[in-house]
VMD Tcl script that draws the C-alpha trace (Angstrom):
set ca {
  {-44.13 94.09 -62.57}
  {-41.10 94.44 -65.30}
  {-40.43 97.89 -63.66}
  {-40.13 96.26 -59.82}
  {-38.06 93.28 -61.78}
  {-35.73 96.01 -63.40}
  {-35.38 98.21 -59.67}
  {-34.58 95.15 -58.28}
  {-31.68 94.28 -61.00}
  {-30.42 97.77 -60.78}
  {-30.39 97.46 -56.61}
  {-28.41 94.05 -57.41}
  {-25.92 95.31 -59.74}
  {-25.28 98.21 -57.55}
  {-24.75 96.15 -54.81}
  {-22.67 93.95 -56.70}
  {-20.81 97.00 -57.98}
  {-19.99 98.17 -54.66}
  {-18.65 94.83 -53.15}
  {-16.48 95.01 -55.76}
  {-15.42 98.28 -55.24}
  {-14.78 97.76 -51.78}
  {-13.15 94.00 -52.43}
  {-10.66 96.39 -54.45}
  {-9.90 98.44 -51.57}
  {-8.75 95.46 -49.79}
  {-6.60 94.00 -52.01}
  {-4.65 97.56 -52.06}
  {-4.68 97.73 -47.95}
  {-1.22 99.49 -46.82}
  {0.30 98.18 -43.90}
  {2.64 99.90 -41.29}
  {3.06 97.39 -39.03}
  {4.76 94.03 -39.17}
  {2.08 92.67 -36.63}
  {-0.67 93.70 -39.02}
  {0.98 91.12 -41.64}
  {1.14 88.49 -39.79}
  {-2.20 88.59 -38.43}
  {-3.51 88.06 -42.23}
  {-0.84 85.56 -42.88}
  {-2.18 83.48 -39.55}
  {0.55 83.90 -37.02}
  {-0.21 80.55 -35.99}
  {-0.81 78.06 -38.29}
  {0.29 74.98 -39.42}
  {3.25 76.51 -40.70}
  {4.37 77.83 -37.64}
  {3.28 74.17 -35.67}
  {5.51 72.34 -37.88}
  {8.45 74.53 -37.51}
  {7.61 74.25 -33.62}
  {8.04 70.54 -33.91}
  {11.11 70.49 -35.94}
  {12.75 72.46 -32.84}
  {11.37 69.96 -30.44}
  {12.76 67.23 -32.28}
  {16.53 68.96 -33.20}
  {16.66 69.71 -29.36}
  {17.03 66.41 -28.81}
  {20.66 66.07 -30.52}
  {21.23 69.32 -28.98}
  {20.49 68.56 -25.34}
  {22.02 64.98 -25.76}
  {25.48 66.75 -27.14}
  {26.00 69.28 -24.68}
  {24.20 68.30 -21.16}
  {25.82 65.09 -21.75}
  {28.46 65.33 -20.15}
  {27.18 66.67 -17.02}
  {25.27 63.92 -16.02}
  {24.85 60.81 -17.91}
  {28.94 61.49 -19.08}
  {30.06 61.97 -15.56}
  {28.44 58.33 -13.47}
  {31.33 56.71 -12.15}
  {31.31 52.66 -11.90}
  {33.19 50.41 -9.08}
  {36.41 49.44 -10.16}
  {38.49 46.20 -10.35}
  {41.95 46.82 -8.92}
  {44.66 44.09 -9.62}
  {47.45 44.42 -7.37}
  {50.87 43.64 -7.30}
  {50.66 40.18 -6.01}
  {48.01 39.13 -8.36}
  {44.91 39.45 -6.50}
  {41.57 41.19 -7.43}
  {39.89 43.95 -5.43}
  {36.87 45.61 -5.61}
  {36.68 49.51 -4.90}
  {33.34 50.92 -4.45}
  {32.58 54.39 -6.03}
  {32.99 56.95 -5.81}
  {36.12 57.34 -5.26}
  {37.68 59.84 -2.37}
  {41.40 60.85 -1.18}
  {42.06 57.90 0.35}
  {40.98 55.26 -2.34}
  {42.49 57.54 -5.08}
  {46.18 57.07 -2.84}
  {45.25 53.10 -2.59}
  {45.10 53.13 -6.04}
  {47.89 54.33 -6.91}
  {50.21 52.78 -4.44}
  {48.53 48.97 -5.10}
  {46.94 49.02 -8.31}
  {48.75 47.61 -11.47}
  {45.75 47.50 -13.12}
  {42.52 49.38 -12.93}
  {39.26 48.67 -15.23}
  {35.69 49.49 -14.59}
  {33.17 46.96 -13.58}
  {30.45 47.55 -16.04}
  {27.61 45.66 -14.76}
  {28.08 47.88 -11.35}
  {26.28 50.77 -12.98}
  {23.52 50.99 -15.73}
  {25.20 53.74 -18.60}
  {28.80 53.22 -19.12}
  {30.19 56.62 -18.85}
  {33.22 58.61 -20.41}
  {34.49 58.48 -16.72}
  {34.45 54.62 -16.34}
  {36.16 54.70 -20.16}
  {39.14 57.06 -19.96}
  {39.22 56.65 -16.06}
  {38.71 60.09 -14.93}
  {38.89 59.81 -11.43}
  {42.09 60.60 -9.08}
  {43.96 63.04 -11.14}
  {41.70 63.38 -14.06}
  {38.56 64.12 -12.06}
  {38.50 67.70 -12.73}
  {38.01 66.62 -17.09}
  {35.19 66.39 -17.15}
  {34.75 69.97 -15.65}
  {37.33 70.68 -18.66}
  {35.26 69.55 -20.94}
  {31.89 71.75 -19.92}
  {33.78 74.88 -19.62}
  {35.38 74.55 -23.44}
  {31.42 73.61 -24.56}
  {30.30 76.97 -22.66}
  {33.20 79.13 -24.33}
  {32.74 77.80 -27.62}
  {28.15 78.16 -26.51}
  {29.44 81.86 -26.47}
  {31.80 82.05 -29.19}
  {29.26 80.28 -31.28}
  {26.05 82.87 -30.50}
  {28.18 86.01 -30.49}
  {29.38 84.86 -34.13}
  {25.61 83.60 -34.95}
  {23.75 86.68 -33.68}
  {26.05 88.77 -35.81}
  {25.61 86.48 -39.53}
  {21.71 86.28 -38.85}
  {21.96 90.02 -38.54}
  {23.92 90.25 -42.00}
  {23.01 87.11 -43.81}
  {19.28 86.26 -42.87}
  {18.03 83.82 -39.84}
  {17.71 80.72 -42.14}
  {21.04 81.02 -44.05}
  {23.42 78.16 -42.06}
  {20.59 76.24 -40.70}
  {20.85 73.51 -43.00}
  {24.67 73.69 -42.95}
  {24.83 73.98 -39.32}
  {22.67 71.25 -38.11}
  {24.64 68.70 -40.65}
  {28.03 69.91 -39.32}
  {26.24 69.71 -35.82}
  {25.58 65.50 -36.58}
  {28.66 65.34 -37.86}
  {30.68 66.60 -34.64}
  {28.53 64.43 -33.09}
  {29.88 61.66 -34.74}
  {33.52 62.21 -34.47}
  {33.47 62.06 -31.06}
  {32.00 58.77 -30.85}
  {35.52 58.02 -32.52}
  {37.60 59.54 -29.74}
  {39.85 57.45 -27.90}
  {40.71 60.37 -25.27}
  {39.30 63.00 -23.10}
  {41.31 65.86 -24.90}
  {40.17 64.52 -28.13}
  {36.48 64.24 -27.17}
  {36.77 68.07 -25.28}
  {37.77 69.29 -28.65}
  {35.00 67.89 -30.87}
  {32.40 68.48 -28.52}
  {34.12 72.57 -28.66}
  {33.09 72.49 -32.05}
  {30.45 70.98 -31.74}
  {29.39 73.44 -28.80}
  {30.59 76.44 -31.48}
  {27.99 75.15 -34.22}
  {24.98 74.90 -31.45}
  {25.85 78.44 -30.23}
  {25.25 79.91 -33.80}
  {22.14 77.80 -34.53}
  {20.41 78.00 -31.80}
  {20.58 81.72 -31.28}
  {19.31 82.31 -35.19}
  {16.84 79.92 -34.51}
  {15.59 81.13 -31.49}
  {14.98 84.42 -33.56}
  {14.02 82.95 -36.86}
  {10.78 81.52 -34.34}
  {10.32 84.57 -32.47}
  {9.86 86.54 -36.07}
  {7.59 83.93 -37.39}
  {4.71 84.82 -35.28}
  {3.57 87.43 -33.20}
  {3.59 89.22 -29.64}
  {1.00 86.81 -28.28}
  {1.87 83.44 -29.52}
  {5.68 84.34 -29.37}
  {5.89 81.98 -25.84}
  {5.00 78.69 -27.75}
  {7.92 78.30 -29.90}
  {10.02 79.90 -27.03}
  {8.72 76.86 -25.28}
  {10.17 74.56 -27.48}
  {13.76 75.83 -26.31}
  {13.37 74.86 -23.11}
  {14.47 70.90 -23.99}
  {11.37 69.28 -22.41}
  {10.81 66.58 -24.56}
  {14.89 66.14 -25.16}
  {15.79 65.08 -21.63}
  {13.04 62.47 -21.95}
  {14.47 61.48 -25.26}
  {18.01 61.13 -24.24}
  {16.85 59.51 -20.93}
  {15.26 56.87 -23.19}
  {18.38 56.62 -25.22}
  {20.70 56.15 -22.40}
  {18.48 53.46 -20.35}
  {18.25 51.54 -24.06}
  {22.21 51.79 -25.52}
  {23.85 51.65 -21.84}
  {26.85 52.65 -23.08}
  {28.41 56.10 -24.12}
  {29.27 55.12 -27.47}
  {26.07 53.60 -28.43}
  {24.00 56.85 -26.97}
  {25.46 59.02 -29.67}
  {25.15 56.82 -32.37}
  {21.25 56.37 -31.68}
  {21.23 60.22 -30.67}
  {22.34 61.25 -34.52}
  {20.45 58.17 -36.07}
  {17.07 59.27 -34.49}
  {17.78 63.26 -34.80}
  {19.32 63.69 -38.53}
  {16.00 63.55 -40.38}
  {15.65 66.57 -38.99}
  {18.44 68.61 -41.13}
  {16.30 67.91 -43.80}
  {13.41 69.40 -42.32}
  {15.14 72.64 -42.23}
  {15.29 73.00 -45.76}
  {11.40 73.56 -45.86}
  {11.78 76.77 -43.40}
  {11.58 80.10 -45.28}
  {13.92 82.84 -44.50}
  {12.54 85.29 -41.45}
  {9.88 87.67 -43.21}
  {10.12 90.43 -40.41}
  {13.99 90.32 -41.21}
  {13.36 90.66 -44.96}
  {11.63 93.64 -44.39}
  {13.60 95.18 -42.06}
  {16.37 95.40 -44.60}
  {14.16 96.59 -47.43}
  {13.96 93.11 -49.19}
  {10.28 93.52 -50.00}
  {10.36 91.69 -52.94}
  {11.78 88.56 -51.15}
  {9.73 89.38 -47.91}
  {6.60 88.79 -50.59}
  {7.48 86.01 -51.78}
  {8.23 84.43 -48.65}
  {4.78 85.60 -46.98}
  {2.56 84.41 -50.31}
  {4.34 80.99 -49.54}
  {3.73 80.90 -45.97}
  {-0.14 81.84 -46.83}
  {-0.53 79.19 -49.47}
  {-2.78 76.60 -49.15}
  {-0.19 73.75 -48.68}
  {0.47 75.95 -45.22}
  {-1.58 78.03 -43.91}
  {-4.31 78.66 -46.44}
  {-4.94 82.38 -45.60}
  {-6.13 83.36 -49.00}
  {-4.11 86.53 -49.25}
  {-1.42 87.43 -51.70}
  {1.22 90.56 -50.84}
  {3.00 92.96 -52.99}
  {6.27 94.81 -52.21}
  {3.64 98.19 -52.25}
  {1.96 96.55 -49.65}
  {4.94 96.62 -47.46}
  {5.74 100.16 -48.35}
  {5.00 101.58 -45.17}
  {6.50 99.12 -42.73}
  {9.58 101.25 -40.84}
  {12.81 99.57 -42.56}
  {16.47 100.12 -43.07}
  {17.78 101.90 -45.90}
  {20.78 99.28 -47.19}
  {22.87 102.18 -48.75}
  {22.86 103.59 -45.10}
  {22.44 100.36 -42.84}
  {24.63 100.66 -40.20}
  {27.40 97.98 -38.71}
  {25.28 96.86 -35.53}
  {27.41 95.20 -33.36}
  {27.79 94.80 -29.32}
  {28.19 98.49 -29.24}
  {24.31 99.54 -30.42}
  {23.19 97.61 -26.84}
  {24.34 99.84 -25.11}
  {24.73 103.17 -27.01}
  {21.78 104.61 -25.71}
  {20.71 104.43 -21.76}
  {17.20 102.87 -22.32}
  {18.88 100.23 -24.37}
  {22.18 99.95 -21.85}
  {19.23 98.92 -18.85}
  {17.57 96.18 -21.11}
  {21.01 94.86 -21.77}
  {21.73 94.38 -18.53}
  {18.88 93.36 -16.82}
  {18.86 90.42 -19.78}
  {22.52 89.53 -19.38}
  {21.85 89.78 -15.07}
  {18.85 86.87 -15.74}
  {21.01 84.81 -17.95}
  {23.96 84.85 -15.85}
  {21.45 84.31 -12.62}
  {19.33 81.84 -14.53}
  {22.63 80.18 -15.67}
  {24.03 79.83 -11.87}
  {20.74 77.95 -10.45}
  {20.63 75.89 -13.29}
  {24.10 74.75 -12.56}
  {23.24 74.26 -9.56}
  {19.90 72.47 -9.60}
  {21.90 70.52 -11.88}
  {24.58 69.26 -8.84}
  {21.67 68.92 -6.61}
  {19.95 66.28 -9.02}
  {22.89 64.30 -9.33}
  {23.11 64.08 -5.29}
  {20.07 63.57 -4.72}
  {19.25 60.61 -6.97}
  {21.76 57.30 -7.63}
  {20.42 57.14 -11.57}
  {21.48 59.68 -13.89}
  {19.42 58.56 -16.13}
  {15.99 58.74 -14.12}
  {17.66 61.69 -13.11}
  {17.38 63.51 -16.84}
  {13.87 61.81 -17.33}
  {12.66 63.85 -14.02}
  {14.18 67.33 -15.36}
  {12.46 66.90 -18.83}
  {8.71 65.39 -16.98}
  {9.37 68.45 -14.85}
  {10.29 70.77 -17.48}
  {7.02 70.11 -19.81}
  {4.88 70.69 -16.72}
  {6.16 74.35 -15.88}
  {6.25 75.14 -19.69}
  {3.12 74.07 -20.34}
  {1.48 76.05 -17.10}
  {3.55 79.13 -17.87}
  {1.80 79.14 -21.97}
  {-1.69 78.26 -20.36}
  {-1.49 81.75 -17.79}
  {0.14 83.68 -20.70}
  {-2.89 83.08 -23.01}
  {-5.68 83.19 -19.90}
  {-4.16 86.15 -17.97}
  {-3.24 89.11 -19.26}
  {-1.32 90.82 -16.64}
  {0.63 87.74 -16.38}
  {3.33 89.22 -18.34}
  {6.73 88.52 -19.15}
  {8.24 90.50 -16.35}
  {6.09 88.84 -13.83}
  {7.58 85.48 -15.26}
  {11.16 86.46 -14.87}
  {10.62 88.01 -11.35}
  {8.46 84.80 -10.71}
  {10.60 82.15 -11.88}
  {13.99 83.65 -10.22}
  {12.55 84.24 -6.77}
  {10.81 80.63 -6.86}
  {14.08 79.18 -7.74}
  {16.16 81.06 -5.47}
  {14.03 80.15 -2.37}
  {14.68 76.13 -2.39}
  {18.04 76.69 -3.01}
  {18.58 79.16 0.23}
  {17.21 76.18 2.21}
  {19.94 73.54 0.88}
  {21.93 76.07 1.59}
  {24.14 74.95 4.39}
  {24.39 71.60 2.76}
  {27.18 73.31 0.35}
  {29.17 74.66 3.19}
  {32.26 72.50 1.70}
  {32.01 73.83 -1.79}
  {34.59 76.63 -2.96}
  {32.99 78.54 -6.26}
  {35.39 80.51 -8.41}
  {33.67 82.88 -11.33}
}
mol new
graphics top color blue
foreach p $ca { graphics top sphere $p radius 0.5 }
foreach p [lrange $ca 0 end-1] q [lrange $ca 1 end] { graphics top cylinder $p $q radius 0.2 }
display resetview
């Protein structure tokens, strides 16, 4: 009996023995693949889910600053014309040719009828109409330069500096923008802090867009490339606008609601994928054993910089300057850098142009921007579902997909832009 009682012990600590053993092996696992990290660290968890929800929720002052303009910016009231001998005429937008040459040879004095439309725009402030019609259009194409100026300058410091480094920074100087040009008095004015404010967006957005692309992995990667799409912040600012009525009051509420969000960024952690690509494993540790805790995503695993030993990295005595150059230095590269900037620019055109349709199509600009975001959650939402359930449902099929659906409607509407000159 004592000797069976003694095998058994011996079987026990031997099995014990070699648990622990093999529990030792684990801890000292090598990897050599970024993906392999992040499938221990959870590359979804509730880590990732808040920052997913700190992008919806910044989108909003975002889509609010620079789509503003187009739409809710641009609805143009009737106007009160006072003419020379005293009496009081109504003109009914909008206004054409030949109510733009009444105006000017009767009208002393010109003010917009508020009550005639439900936002009060920058147009029926500063008057844009007649002669200043085309500022508006001003106004777009110095946000889109300084969109451009503002991601070629970000993509290059979240190269150099890290993803994370001027999100803090750039979202307060974002608000802040914002703010000044409730101030304005004039178009010009306005134009330029919305440029800056256009500048500040291109930079964030582009190192954000990356910082949530490294933070998971190759299958979730769609979900917080979802949350760029500004579903939820056309609903938002629809809400805004049908609630403040007036320009003024829309950005006020816009930064009110949206700042508590700068301080959300401070909780994101620097890209991990980024750390380790330029041989901070030290730092790439610590962020990944924070991201893993239990106050996140409670994957009970710790990292050392030997565990990252064999993930492919740049040396940073011989790092090289990338720049525009390295997307096109090599032919494989030069394709995917064009086929990318082809879909953007393509991409860019129908959006503008669904974008004129809407406003045609529909006398509120503000149920107008509620539609685009209901529409916009719908498609997103369908495209993540057929990602996850379908495998050959990849990412080229979506782009193929999505352009040819969107260039079909628009042939058929075609003819009803026969008056329209375009000018790239």
């Amino acid at each position: 009996m004592s000797a069976a009682y003694d095998d058994d012990e011996y079987r026990r600590g031997k099995r014990l023995a070699t648990n622990d053993k093999w529990s030792q092996y684990k801890d000292l696992v090598s990897y050599t693949h970024f993906e392999e990290v992040l499938a221990r660290i959870k590359p979804f968890g509730p880590f990732q889910i808040f920052a997913c929800i700190c992008i919806l929720f910044v989108t909003i002052e975002w889509a609010g600053n620079y789509s503003f303009v187009g739409v809710l910016g641009s609805v143009e009231p009737d106007w009160s014309c006072e003419t020379w001998n005293g009496t009081t005429l109504v003109i009914d937008a909008p206004t054409d040719d030949a109510k733009c040459a009444f105006i000017k040879s009767n009208c002393t004095q010109l003010t917009a009828i508020k009550s005639s439309v439900e936002f009060y725009s920058l147009v029926a402030a500063w008057k844009l109409i007649c002669d200043n019609k085309d500022k508006p259009n001003i106004v777009q194409l110095a946000q889109a330069i300084g969109a451009i100026l503002g991601s070629f300058v970000g993509g290059h410091c979240g190269d150099y500096f890290g993803r994370r480094k001027f999100f803090f920074t750039g979202q307060l100087c974002i608000i802040i923008t914002s703010v000044m040009a409730t101030a304005t008095v004039s178009w010009y004015t306005y134009a330029i802090c919305l440029s800056l404010n256009s500048v500040l967006f291109g930079m964030i957005e582009v190192t954000a867009l990356t910082l949530m692309m490294e933070y998971t992995n190759n299958k979730c990667r769609l979900i917080p490339n979802a949350c760029f799409q500004w579903p939820l912040a056309y609903m938002v600012t629809a809400l805004i606008a049908f609630l403040t009525k007036d320009w003024q009051y829309f950005f006020i509420f816009l930064n009110l609601i949206t700042s508590p969000i700068a301080i959300a960024f401070m909780l994101f952690f620097e890209s991990p994928r980024w750390l380790v690509a330029s041989d901070q494993l030290e730092r790439a540790c610590e962020v990944l054993n924070d991201i893993a805790h239990g106050r996140w995503n409670d994957a009970n695993v710790r990292f050392t910089a030997n565990d990252l030993n064999l993930i492919p990295r740049d040396n940073n005595k011989k790092k090289p300057f990338y720049n525009v150059y390295h997307l096109f230095c090599t032919r494989r590269l030069f394709r995917q850098t064009l086929l990318q900037f082809l879909s953007v620019f393509t991409s860019g055109l129908l959006m503008s142009t669904y974008s004129f349709t809407m406003k045609g199509l529909h006398d509120s600009a503000i149920i107008s921007t509620l539609f685009h975001g209901m529409f916009r959650i719908f498609v997103t939402v369908l495209v993540v579902i057929l990602d996850f359930k379908f495998f050959k449902f990849g990412r080229k099929i979506q782009l193929v997909a999505s352009l040819s659906k969107c260039k079909l409607p628009m042939l058929r509407r075609c003819d009803r832009y026969s008056h329209i000159g375009l000018s790239l």
